[in-house]
N, C-alpha and C positions, 0 to 999 in steps of 0.2 A: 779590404780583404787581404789578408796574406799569405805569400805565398813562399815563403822561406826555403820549406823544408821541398820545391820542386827544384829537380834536376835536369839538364840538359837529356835531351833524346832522337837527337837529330843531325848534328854536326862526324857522328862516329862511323867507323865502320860497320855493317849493316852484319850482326850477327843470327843465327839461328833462333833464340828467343827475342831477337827486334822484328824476325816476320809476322808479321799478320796476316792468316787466311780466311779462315772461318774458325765457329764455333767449336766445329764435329772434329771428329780425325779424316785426315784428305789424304789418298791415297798410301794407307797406310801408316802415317804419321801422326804422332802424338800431337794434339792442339797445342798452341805457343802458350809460355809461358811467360806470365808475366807479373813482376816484380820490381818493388817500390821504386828501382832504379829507369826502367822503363813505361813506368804507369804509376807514377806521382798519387794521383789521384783518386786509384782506385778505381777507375772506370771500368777494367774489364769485369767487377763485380756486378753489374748492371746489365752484363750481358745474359741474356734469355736463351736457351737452348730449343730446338722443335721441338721438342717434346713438350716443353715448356710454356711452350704459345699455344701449341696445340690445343690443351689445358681450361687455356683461359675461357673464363663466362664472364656473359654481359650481366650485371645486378637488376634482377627486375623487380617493380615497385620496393628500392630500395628503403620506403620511407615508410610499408606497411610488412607488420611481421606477420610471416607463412605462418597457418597454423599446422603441425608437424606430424599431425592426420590425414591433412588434404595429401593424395596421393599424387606425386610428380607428372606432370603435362612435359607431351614434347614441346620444344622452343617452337615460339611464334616469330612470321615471317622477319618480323622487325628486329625481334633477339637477335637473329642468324644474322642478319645486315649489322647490328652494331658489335657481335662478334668477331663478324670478320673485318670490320674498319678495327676494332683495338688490335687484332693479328697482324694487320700491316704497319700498324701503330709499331710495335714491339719487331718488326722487319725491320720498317726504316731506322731505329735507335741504334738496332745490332749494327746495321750496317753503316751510320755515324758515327758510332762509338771504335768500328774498326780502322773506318777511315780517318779518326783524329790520332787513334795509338800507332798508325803506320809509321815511320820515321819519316821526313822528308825526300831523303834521298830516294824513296821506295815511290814515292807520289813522283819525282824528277824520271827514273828508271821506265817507271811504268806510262808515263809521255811519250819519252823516247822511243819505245819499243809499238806504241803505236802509232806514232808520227813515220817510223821506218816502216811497220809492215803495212800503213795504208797510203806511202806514197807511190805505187805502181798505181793501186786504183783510185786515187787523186789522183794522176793524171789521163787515166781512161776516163773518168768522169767527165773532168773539163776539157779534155781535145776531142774524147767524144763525143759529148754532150755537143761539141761548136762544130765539128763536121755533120753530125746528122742533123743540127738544127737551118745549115747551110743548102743542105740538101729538099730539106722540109720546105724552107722558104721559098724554094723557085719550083716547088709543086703543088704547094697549095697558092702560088701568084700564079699558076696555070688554073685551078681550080677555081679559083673567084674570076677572074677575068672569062674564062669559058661558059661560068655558067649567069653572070651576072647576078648574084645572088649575094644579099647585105652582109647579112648572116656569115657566107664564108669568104667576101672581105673583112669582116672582124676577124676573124680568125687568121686570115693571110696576114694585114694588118701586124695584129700580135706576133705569128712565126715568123715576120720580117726584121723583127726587131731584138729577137733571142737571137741572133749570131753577136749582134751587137751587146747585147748584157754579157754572153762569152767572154768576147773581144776586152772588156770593159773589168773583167777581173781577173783575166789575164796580167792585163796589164798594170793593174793594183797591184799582184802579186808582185810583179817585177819591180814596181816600184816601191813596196815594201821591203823586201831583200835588196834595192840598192839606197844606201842611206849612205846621204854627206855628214857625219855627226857634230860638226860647226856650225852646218847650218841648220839641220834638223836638230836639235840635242835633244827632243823626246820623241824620236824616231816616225815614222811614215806608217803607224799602223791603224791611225785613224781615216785614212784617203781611202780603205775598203767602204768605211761606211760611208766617207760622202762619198764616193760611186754608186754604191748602192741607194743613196735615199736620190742621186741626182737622174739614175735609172729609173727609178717609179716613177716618180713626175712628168718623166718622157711618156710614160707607157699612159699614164693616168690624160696627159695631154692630147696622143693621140684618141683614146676613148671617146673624149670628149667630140671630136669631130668627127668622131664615126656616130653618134650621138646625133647631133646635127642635122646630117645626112639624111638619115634612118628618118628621123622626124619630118625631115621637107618630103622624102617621098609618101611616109605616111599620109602628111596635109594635104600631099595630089591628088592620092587615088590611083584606079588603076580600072581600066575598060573591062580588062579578062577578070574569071572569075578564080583565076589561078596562073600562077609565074610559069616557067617552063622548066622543065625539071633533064637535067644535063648528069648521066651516069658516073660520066671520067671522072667531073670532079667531086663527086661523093666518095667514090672510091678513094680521090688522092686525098682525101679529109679523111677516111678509113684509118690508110697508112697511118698517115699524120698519127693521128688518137696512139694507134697498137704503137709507134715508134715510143712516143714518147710516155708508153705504160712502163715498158721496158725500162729506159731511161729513170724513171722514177722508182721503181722497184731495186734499180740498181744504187741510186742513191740513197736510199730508203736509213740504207743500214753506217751509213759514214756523216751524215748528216748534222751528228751532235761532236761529232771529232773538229770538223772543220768549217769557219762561218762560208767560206764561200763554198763550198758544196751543200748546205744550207740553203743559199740562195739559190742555186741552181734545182735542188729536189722543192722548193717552192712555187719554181715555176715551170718545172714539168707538171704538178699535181695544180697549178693555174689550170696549164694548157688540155688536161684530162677534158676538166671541166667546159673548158671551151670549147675545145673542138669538139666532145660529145655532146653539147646542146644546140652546137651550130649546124650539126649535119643533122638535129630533128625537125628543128626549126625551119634548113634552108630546103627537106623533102617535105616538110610539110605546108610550107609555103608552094609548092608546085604541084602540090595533091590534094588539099586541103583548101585552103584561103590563099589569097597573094598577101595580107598584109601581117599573118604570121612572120615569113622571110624577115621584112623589114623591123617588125615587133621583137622577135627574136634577137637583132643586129642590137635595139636599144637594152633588152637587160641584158646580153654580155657586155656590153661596153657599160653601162651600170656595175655589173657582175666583175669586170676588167679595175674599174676603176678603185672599187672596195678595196678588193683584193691588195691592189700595189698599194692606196693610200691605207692600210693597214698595215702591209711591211715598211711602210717609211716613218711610220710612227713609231714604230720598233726600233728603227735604226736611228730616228730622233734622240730616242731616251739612251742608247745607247754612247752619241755623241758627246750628250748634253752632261748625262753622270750619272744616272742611276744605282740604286744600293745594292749591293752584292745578295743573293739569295743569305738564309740565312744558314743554310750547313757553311757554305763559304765562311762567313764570319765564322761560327763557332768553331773551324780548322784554325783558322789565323789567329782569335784567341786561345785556345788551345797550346799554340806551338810557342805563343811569346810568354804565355801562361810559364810551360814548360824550359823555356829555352837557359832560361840560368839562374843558382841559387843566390845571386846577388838581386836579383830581380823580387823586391819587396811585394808591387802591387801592381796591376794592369789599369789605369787610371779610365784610356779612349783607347777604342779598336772603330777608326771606317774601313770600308771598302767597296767603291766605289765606280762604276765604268768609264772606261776612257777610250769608247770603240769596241774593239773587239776582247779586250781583255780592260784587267782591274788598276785599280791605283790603290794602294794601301796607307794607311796613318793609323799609327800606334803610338801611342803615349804611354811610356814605363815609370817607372815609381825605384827608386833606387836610395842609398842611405847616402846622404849628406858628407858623409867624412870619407866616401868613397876616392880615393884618386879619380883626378880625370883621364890617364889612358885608364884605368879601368873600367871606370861607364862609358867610356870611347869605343872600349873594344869588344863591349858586351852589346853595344846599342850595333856596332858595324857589323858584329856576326849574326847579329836578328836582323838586321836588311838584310846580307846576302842571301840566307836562309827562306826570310818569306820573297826575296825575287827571284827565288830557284823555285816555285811553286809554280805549275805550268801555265795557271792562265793568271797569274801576277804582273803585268806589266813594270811599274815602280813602285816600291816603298820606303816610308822617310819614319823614322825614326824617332819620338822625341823623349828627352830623359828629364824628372822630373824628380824633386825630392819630398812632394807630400800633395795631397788632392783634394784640398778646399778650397785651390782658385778657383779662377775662372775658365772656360775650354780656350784654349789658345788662339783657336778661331773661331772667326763667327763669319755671319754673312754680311755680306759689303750691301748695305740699301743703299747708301751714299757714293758719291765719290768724294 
């Protein structure tokens, strides 16, 4: 494919028709304008207006023709559901198609200005989140210990061990922001995720022998026909729960911003669940049966174990390399698409995970008789371009003069 006649849209200063908003007029202002210089391609013709979506019908029995007597029926339930999947259809396009025409810099701008206005509550989150989880812990290790109840040593158990997941990306963090770069040269932002998958396995481990436990007293038995049932520490399991709603409600909203607050509203909506199945279980074990209590201990610690060894499976693929969603790709093609008209043809675009952010390889198509600073300086302003992209970690570059080889790499079976 060629791609000659595109022009750079990203390297300039960010003028009045390079904004992208929306579709409509926004506060008073005429919609952007755009023009072969900033929309190569012609994509904002593909953009759909409200009114326009609104519009849209689903084709029903498109393979038999209405006889044009039959008088119109309203839409059946199923129309209306596949109406409204093509409306969001034609939502999410608009809002790809805006988010490729933005200029780079506008994607860089718009990081920044949320990375500033959510690091006051990034750091409420995480000093808060590690002080009440501090506080939690030595009242519900009062509450299982008073009441003897399995149930809410699982739960203590668990609150004992969130000061420690805190503590644990904390100190990621810190170690991330301090990099040796001689000796890290692809910097320390993978150590988030093994913390994080080295934290599950802790949590998953304990489970395990609360598990155990739960089962040897199950295989005992028990003389009464009911445990004893202890107020204080229901109550201090109450707190616990309403503490960390709060907590989760407050992370609720910064959670796709940053991975380790991420982690943290993960396992406050854990700990929902836990503590509220373990104060029905550990009352109903002292009102009900006694072997509830201990039954209850074994599916959260089941329930405990899911949970984490689900998030480490996340943070595995993340480690390991996983492929970028696909809006991701279509930005990064897009912008190398765009980035300059010596750039004949787009051969490979990966992108790929490397932790918490991407690693990128693009392979460009350029003319043979080119000078080499010239595909030098055209390949190094598309690296810096796509690692100015916020969640781009590195990108390499490769230039190439025509595209019937082979892909340059493959995967190593051997050594």
């Amino acid at each position: 494919m060629n791609y000659n006649e595109a022009t750079s849209t990203a390297l300039e200063p960010s003028s009045p028709q390079h904004r992208i908003h929306t579709t409509s007029d926004e506060e008073g202002q005429p919609p952007p304008r755009y023009t072969r210089e900033n929309d190569p391609f012609q994509l904002a013709s593909k953009l759909k207006s409200a009114h326009e979506i609104s519009q849209i019908q689903p084709r029903a029995n498109s393979g038999r023709k209405r006889d044009r007597c039959t008088p119109s029926v309203a839409p059946t339930p199923g129309l209306a559901s596949k109406q409204q999947q093509l409306q969001g259809f034609y939502h999410s396009q608009n809002e790809n198609i805006e988010r490729m025409l933005k200029p780079v810099e506008e994607h860089v701008r718009a990081a920044r200005e949320v990375s500033t206005n959510n690091q006051l509550k990034y750091k409420i989150a995480v000093y808060g989140s590690f002080a009440a989880n501090v506080v939690l812990s030595v009242l519900q290790l009062y509450g299982a210990i008073a009441s003897g109840s399995l149930s809410l040593f699982t739960t203590m158990a668990d609150a004992i061990f969130d000061p420690m997941s805190n503590l644990t990306l904390l100190l990621c963090n810190k170690a991330v922001n301090r990099v040796d770069p001689r000796r890290f040269p692809a910097g320390k932002a993978r150590i988030e995720t093994a913390g994080n998958i080295c934290f599950c396995f802790l949590m998953t481990a304990v489970s395990f022998i609360l598990i155990a436990f739960s089962i040897r007293e199950l295989a005992a038995g028990s003389q009464a026909e009911t445990g004893a049932f202890h107020l204080p520490s229901v109550i201090a399991v109450v707190v616990a729960f309403c503490t960390k709603f709060a907590l989760f409600v407050y992370c609720f909203a910064l959670r796709n911003h940053v991975s380790q607050i991420r982690i943290l509203w993960e396992d406050h909506r854990n700990d929902l669940f836990i503590n509220g199945f373990g104060i029905l279980t550990s009352v109903g074990g002292s009102k009900l049966r006694w072997w509830i209590d201990p039954m209850g201990a074994v599916i959260l610690s089941v329930l405990i174990s899911c949970l984490w060894l689900h998030t480490a499976y996340h943070e595995f693929q993340l480690l390991i390399g996983v492929t970028a969603d696909t809006k991701m790709q279509q930005l990064i093609t897009y912008i190398s698409m765009t980035h300059s008209p010596f750039i004949t043809a787009i051969d490979t675009v990966r992108a790929y995970t490397s932790g918490p952010r991407l690693l990128v390889e693009v392979d460009i198509v350029m003319d043979p008789n080119d000078s080499l600073r010239g595909t030098h300086d055209v390949a190094e302003e598309l690296q810096i371009k796509l690692e100015s992209l916020p969640d781009v970690e590195r990108a390499y570059v490769h230039v190439d003069y025509e595209t019937t080889h082979k892909p340059e790499h493959f995967l190593k079976k051997e050594l």
